[in-house]
DOBARO-293644 format. One record per residue (C-alpha): residue in one letter; x, y, z. Coordinates in steps of 0.1 Angstrom, whole numbers, plus 5000, padded with zeros to 4 digits. Layout:
<lovexs>
rest  X  Y  Z
A  X  Y  Z;
...
</lovexs>
This chain:
<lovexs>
rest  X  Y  Z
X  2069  1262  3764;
X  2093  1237  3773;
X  2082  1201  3766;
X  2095  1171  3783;
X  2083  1132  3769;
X  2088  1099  3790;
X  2082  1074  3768;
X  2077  1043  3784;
X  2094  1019  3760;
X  2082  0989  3736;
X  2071  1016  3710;
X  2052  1001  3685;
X  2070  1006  3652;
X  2041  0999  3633;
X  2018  1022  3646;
X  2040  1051  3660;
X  2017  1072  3672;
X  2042  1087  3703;
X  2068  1089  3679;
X  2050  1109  3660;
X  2038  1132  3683;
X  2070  1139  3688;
X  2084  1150  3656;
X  2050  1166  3653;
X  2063  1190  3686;
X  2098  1193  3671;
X  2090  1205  3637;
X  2078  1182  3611;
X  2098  1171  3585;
X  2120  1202  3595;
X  2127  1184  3629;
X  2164  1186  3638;
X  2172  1155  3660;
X  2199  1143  3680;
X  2200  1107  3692;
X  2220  1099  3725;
X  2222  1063  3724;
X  2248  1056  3749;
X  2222  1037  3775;
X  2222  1010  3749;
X  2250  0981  3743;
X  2240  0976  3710;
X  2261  0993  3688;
X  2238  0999  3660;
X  2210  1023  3685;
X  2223  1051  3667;
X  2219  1045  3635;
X  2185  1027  3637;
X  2171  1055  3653;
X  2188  1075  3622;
X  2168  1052  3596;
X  2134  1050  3611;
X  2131  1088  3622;
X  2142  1091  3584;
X  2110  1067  3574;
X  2093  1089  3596;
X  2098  1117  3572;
X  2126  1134  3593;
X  2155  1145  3570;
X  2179  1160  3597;
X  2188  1133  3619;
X  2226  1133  3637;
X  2237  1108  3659;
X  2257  1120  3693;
X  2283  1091  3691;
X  2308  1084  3716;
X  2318  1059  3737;
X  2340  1072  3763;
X  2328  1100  3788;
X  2367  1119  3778;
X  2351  1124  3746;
X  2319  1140  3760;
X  2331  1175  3756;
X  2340  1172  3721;
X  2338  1206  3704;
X  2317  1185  3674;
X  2293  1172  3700;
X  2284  1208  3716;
X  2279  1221  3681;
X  2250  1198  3671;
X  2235  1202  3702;
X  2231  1239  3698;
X  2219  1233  3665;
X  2192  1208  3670;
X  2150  1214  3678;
X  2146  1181  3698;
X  2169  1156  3711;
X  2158  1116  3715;
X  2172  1096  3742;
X  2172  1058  3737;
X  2171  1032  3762;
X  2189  1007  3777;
X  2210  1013  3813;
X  2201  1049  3827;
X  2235  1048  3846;
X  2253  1042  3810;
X  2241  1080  3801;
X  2248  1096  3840;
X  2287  1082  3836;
X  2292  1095  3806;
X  2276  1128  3808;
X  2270  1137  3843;
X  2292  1167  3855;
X  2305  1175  3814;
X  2299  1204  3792;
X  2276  1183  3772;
X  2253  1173  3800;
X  2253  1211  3806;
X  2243  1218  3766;
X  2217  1192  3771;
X  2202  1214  3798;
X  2205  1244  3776;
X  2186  1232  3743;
X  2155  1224  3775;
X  2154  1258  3782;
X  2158  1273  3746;
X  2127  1252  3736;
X  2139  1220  3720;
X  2115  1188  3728;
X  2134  1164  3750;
X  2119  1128  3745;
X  2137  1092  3762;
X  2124  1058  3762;
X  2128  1033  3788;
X  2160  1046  3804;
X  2157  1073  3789;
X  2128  1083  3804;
X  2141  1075  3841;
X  2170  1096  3829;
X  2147  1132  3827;
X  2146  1137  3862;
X  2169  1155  3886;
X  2163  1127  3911;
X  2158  1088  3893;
X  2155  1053  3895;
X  2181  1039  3887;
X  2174  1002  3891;
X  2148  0980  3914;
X  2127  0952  3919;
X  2091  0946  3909;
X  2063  0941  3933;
X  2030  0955  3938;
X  2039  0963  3975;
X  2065  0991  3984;
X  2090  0979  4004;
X  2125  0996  4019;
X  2154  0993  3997;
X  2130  0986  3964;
X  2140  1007  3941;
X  2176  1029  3945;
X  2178  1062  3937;
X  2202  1084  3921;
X  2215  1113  3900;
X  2194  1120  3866;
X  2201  1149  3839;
X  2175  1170  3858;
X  2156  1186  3834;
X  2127  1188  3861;
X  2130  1186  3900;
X  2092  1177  3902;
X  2089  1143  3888;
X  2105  1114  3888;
X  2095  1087  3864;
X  2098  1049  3858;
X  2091  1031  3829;
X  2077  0994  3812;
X  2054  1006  3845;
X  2026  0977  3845;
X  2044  0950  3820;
X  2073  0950  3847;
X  2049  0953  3878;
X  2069  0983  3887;
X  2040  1002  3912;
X  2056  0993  3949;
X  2087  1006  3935;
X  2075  1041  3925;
X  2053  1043  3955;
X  2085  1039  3977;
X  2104  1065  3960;
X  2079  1090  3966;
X  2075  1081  4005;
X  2111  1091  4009;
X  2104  1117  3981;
X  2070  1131  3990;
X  2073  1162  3973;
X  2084  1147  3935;
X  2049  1137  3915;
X  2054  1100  3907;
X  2053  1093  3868;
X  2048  1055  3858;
X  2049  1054  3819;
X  2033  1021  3803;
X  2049  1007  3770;
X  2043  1024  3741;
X  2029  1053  3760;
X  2044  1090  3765;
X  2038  1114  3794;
X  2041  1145  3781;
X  2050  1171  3804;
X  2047  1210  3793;
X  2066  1233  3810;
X  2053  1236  3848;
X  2018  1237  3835;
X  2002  1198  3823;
X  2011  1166  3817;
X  1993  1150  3785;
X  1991  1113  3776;
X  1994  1098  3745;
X  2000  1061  3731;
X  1977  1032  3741;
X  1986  1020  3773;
X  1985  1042  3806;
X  2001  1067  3830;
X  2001  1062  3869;
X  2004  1094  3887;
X  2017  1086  3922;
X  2012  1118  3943;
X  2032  1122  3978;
X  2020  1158  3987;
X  1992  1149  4004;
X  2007  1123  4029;
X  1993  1120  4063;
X  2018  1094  4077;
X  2046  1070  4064;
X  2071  1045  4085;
X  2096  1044  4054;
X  2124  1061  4081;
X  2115  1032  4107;
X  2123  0999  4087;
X  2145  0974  4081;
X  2157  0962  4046;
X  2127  0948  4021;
X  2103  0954  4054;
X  2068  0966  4034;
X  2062  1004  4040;
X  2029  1018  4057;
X  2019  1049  4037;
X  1985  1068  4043;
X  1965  1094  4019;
X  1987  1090  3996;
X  1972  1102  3961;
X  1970  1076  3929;
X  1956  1086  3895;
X  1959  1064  3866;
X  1954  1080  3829;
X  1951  1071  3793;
X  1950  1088  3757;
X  1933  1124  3756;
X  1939  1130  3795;
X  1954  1154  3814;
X  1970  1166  3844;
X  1969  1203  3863;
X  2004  1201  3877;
X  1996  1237  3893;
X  1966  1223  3908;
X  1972  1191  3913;
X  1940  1179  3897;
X  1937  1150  3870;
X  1912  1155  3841;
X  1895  1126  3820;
X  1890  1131  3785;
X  1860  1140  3771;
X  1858  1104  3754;
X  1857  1088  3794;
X  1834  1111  3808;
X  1805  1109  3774;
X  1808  1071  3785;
X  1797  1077  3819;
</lovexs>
């Protein structure tokens, strides 16, 4: 089963329980990973990711290092791809990874290793990044308003979802709420810090980590003057659909249905 992870970002490096689950979904110590750090300006991502998957107990660790998007295509860059079980996407500037990959044989591998089975996880931007449609920057704000958040091109590993990330420490809810008003039929997937959203396949999404995911769910609008207003004007929505999640819970994406883990409901 295909496996998607939106990590919200902050992980805790002390405690690295997402992490973990991640390398525990890619293989163990037998994990092949490739980092993509080009979201990041520091030019160090790649190997820090290197050493601390390494502490992890990863030995195969390569780092997909290039700065220019004419060296995308790279021969050497298409090979590890094919080679790899899971491939880690750092954050930083989600548009840093679209102009360099979008449209290139290596976007196009990236896609491939998704439907061969390899685990795709991305933190922060990296996260934003999964998506066909994304976020590509905002404003915060409790209230959705027109022209919040803008909207553009992702690597499109799902056409269901669209996800944002540092969701409650960045007060990022109006902002997701808007993007699905003028998306209603994308499942809205805000991913607190140190937090994954696990998505499998076209089946569940699973969280782990110890903050919280906000499912924001458009299908079930009624109404919505989104089409009507002027710049920053706050949108009117009805019935639209809000579930908020933690460790051990789940979501039905066939069925639309969130389930509480058995830990919430023996507390009720």
């Amino acid at each position: 089963m295909s496996t998607l992870m939106a990590i919200g970002g902050a992980i805790n490096r002390t405690a690295p329980t997402v992490l973990q689950e991640f390398l525990r979904r890619a293989g163990g110590s037998k994990a092949r990973i490739a980092v993509l750090p080009q979201a990041s300006t520091q030019k160090d991502t790649g190997e820090y990711y290197r050493d601390y998957f390494g502490k992890l107990g990863c030995r195969h660790v390569s780092v997909v290092d290039f700065d220019l998007r004419a060296e995308s295509d790279s021969p050497k860059h298409i090979r590890l791809l094919q080679r790899v079980s899971c491939i880690f996407i750092a954050g930083g500037n989600q548009s840093r990874l679209t102009v360099r990959y979008g449209g290139t044989k290596l976007e196009a591998e990236l896609l491939s290793a998704y439907r061969r089975g390899a685990v795709i996880a991305g933190t922060s931007a990296g996260a934003a990044v999964l998506s066909k449609v994304m976020i590509a920057s905002g404003k915060p704000g409790a209230t959705p308003r027109l022209g919040l958040a803008q909207m553009a091109p992702g690597f499109g590993f799902t056409d269901r979802m669209i996800f944002d990330q540092h969701f409650r420490q960045r007060d990022r809810l109006g902002r997701l709420i808007y993007a699905v008003t003028t998306h209603p039929g994308l499942l809205g997937v805000g991913v607190d810090e140190d937090t994954a959203a696990i998505v499998e396949g076209d089946a569940r999404i699973l969280v782990e980590g110890s903050g919280a995911v906000t499912l924001v769910d458009g299908t079930s609008i009624e109404a919505s003057d989104v089409a009507e207003l002027k710049e920053n004007e706050p949108v009117a929505v009805s019935r639209l659909t809000v579930h908020v999640l933690t460790r051990g819970c789940r979501y039905d994406l066939r069925k639309r249905k969130a389930i509480l883990s058995e830990r919430i409901l023996e507390i009720e």
